[in-house]
N, C-alpha and C positions, 0 to 999 in steps of 0.2 A: 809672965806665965799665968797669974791669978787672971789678967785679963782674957787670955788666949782658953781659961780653961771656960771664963764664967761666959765669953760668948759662943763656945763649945755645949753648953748645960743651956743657955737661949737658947741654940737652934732646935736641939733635941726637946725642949719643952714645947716650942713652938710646932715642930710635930706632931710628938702626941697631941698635942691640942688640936691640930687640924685635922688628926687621924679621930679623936672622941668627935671633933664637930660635925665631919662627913658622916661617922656611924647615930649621930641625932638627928642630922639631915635626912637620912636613909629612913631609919625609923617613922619619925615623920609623917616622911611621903609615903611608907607603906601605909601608915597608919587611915592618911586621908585620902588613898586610892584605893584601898579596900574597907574597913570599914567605915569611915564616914561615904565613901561612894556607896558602900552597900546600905547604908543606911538613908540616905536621900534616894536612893534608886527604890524602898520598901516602904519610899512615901508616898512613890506613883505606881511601883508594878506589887500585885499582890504575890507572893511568894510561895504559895500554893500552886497557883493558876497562874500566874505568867501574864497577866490580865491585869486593866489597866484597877489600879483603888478605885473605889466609889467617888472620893473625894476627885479625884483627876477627870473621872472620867464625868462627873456633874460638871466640871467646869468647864470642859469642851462641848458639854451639849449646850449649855447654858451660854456657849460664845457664838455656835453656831442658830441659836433660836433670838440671841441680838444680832444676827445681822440677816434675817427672816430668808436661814436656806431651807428649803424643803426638805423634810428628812422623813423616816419612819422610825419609831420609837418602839421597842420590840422587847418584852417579857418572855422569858423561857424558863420553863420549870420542870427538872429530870423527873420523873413517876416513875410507880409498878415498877421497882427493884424486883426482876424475877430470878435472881442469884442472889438473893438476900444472905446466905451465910458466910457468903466471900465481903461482905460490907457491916462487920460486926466489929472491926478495932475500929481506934483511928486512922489508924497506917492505911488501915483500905478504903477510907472513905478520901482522907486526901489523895491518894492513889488516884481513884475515882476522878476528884476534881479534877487533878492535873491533869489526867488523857484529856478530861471534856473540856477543859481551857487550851492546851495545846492544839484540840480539832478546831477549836471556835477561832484561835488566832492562824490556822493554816487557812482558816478558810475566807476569813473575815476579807472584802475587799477594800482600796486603799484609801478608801472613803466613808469607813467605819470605824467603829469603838468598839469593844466589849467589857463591862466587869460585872464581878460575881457579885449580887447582892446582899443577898444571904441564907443561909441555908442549903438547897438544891435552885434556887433562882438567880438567873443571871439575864440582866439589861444590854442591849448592845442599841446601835441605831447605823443607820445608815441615809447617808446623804444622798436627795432621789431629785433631782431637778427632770425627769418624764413625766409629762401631763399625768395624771391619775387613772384618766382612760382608758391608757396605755400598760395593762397592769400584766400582759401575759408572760413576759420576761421576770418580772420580781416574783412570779407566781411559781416559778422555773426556781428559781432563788433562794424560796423558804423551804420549795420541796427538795435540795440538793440538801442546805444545813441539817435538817429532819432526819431526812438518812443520813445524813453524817455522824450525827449524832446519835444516832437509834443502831447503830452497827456494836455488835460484841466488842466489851472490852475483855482483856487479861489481868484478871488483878490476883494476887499472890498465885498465879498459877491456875487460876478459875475463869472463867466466862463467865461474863455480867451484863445482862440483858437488861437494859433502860426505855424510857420510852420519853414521848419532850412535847409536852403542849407549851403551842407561843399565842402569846395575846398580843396584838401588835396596835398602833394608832399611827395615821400619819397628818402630821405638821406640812401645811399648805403656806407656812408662811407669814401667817397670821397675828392676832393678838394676845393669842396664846402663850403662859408659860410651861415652864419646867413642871411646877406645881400643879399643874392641872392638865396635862400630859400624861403624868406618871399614872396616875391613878383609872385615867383611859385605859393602858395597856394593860393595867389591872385587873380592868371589869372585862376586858376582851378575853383575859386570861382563866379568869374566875367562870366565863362562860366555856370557855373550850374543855374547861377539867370536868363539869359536869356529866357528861353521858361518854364520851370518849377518851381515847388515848390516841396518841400522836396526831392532836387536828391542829389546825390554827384559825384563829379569829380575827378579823380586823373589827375594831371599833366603830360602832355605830349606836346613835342616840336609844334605840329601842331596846338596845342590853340592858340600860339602865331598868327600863322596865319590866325586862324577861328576868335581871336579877332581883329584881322586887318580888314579882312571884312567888321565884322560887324559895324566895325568905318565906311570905304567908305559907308556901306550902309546908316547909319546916316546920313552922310552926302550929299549921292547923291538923298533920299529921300524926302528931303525939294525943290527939283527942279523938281519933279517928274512931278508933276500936271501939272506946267507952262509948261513944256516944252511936255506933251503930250505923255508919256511913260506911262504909265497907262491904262489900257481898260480893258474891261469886255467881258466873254462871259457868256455863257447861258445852263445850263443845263435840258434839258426835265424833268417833271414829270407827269406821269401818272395814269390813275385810273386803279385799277390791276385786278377788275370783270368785267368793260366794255373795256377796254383797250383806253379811249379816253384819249386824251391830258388835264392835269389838272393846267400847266403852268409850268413857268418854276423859278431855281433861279439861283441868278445875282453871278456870280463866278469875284473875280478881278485878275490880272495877271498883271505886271513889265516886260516890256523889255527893261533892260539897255542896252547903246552904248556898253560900256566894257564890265559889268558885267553878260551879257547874260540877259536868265530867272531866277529872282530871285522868289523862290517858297512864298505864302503867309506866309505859317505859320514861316518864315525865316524876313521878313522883315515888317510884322502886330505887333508881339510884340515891335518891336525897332518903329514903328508909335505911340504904345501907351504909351510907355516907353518918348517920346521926345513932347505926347502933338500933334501930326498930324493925330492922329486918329478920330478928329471929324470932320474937313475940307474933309479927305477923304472920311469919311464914308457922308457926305453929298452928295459927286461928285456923290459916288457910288448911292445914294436915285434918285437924278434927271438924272441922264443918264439911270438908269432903268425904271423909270416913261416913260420918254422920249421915250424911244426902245419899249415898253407895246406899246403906246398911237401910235405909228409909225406903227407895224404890226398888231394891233388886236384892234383896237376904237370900242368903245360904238356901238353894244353892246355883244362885246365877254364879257366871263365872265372869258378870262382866267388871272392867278394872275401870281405875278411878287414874291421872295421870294429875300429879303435882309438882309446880317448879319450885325448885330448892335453891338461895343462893350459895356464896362461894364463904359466908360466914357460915350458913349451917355444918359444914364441913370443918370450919375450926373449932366448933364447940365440939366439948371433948364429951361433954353430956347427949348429943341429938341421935346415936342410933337408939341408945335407955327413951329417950321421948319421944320415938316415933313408934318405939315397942309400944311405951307406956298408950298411947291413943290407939293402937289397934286393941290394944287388950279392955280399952275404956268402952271402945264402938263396937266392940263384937268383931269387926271385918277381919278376914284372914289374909293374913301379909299379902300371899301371893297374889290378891286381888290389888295392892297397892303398887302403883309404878310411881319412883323421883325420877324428874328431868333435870341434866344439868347441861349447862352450858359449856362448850367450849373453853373459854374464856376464862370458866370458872377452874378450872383444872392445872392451868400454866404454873397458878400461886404457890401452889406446895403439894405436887404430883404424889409426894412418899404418904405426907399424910392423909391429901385425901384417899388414897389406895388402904391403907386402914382402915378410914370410915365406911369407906364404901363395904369394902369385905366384914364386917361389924353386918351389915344392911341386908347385906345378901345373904349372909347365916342366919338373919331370921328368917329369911324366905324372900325377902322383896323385892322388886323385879326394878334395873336403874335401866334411862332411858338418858342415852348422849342426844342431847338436843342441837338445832341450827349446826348442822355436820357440813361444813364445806364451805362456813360465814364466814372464813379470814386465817381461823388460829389451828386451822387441821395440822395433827403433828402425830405421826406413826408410835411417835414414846408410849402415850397412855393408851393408845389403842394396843397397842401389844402388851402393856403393864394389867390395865383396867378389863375386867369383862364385863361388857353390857347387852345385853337380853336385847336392848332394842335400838337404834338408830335412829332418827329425822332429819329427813333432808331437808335442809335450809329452802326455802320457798322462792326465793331468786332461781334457785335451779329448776323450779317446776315451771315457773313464769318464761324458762328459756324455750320451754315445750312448744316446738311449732316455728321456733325460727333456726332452724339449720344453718350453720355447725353445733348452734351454741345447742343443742338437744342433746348432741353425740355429748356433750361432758356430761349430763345428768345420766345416760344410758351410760357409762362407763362407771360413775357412781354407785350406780345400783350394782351394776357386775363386783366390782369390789369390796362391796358391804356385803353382797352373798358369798365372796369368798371367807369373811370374817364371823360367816355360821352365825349371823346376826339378823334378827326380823327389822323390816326396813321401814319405815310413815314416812308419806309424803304429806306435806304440810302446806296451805295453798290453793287445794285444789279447786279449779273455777269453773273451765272448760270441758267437754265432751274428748276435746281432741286429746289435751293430758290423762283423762282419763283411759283412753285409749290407748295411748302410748305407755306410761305405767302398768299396766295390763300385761298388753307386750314384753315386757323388760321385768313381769316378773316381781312387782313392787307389791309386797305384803298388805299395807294397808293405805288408808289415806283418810286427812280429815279436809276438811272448806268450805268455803260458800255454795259448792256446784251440790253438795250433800246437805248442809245446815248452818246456819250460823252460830253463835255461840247463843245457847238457851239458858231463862229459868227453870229453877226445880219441879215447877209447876207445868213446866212444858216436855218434863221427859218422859212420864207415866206412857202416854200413846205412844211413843218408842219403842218402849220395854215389853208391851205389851203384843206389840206389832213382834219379838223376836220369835 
């Protein structure tokens, strides 16, 4: 009986014991099919982005550049957050990522890589065994990603407008590494972010030197003012039914020792980019005041036009400083017109419409500039009131080649429904003049009238009114 019981108490131990071993078995394997898998899986895919780590993704490029395939190596960097309040936690910035890693892996073909580098930058490449010559397919390529990426996101419930410059180089095979690759798509990158949004660059030897430049210019820029390299001239504007003088706007110009003439649109981005765009654009408010109130005092009515960038509008101090220099120069507001750009308006619509209406209750007259360059959008034009209009100069340039005329005559028709005075901007031809005319175009400035003048060259103008 003791025997019959004690191998009765075996068997049952012997169970449980197989019943604990299966439940540490189980265990276990949960253990290392989910976390240790999730943990080696987060040592190659990033967890944000779904994209492969940096470390994974170096050693596939670095497998493919030892066995010399031809690939393009490609920098991409998200810009100009124009929903910038929807991307203020974390939660919306990872957010963020994931959609643009999820686009980048729907899209990626199956002969590429993508990871996020860091920050808003992310590396991908793509294996290209097509002669180089052969580029108009991969051209097709960059422009599909671009807008792939430049498309509205949904984040907490918001629309989030991004924009994507890629710096790209390509690997022919060569004796090139990894190490000296990276920093190509750099410099191509570094180039496309200067004056534009959504471009792309491919690398080539003479960046290196176009971004040398544009370090001296940085550089030589900060002494600009002090040292009296800086000046303005003056472009005529007039009225296009009476043909009288309607004034004039304040054009700025650079003449370095070395560096000759540096053109504006070459050395204003890298102002705004370092923070000296608002010093400047002051000098630029009082020496135009100044030159008005010198050939033409009270009581000419001719006005003075100055461009304002997209910082003056953040400065919470600039309509007190634009008061303060009319009240310095004598001139009366309404004799002063700011031009803004487009472009400059996208950033923060609420508040420039504050500033602006600040401007206008002094009296001073704002002019929407380059109207119809790319960023036309019904919001600020219905939000913002502007006294004046300019059409973008590509539009007047279309004058004479039919259909493309019929869009600038439809232009004009629409900016007179918006009880808006109109400038055309450009003007070269007898024929555009004519046509403008026709269609009703308030005024116009350009070469076919003057070119942009010294202060010394206005007096017989003025006097001619």
């Amino acid at each position: 009986m003791l025997l019959w019981d004690s191998l009765v108490s075996l068997r049952m131990y012997s169970g449980v014991a197989a019943t604990v071993t299966a439940a540490i078995i189980g265990i276990l394997f949960y253990y290392f099919m989910n976390v240790e898998w999730s943990r080696k899986r987060g040592l190659v895919i990033d967890e944000i982005t779904g994209l492969l780590q940096y470390d994974q993704f170096k050693g596939q490029l670095r497998k493919a550049i030892h066995h010399r395939n031809p690939l393009y190596l490609t920098v991409l960097n998200i810009d100009e957050f124009k929903s910038i309040n929807a991307l203020n936690t974390a939660s919306a910035r990872n957010e963020l990522l994931r959609q643009i890693g999820q686009r980048l892996n729907n899209w990626l073909p199956a002969n590429a890589a993508a990871c996020r580098f860091e920050g808003m930058d992310f590396i991908l490449y793509i294996s290209d065994s097509v002669p180089s010559s052969a580029s108009s397919n991969r051209s097709e390529l960059w422009q599909e990603m671009q807008t792939l990426l430049s498309a509205p996101y949904v984040i907490q419930h918001e629309l989030c407008h991004v924009t994507v410059s890629t710096g790209m180089t390509r690997y022919e095979g060569d004796e090139l590494t990894w190490e000296e690759l990276l920093p190509r798509a750099f410099t191509a990158l570094q180039h496309a972010k200067i004056n534009r949004i959504n471009e792309t660059v491919q690398y080539h030897e003479k960046l290196n030197d176009l971004i040398r430049r544009r370090t001296l210019i940085e550089i030589y820029l900060r002494q600009a003012i002090q040292e009296n390299q800086l000046s303005l001239q003056y472009q005529p504007q007039y009225e296009l039914q009476s043909g009288s003088l309607r004034g004039f706007e304040a054009l700025l110009r650079w003449n370095h020792p070395e560096l000759g003439d540096i053109p504006p649109n070459e050395f204003i981005p890298i102002a705004e980019k370092i923070n000296l765009i608002l010093s400047i654009g002051e000098w630029v408010l009082l020496q135009s005041c100044l030159m008005l109130q010198r050939i033409a005092p009270s009581p000419s009515l001719l006005k003075i036009s100055v461009n304002i960038s997209g910082a003056h509008l953040l400065d919470e101090q600039f309509p007190e400083k634009v008061r303060s220099i009319l009240d310095d120069t004598g001139l009366a507001a309404e004799r002063l017109e700011l031009e803004l750009q487009e472009s400059t308006l996208l950033h923060s619509l609420d508040h420039a419409d504050c500033q602006l209406r600040k401007l206008q209750d002094f009296g001073i007259r704002l002019v929407l500039d380059d109207f119809g360059s790319g960023y036309s959008s019904m919001q600020y034009l219905r939000k913002l009131s502007f006294h004046m209009i300019k059409i973008d100069k590509s539009f007047i340039h279309s004058i004479g080649h039919s259909p493309d005329q019929e869009v600038t005559g439809s232009m004009l028709q629409f900016i007179k429904q918006l009880r808006c005075g109109v400038i055309a901007v450009g003007l070269e031809t007898y024929e555009q003049l004519i046509y403008l005319k026709k269609n009703e175009c308030d005024f116009a400035q350009g070469y076919l009238f003057s070119k942009p003048l010294s202060e010394a060259q206005l007096p017989p103008l003025i006097q001619a009114v």
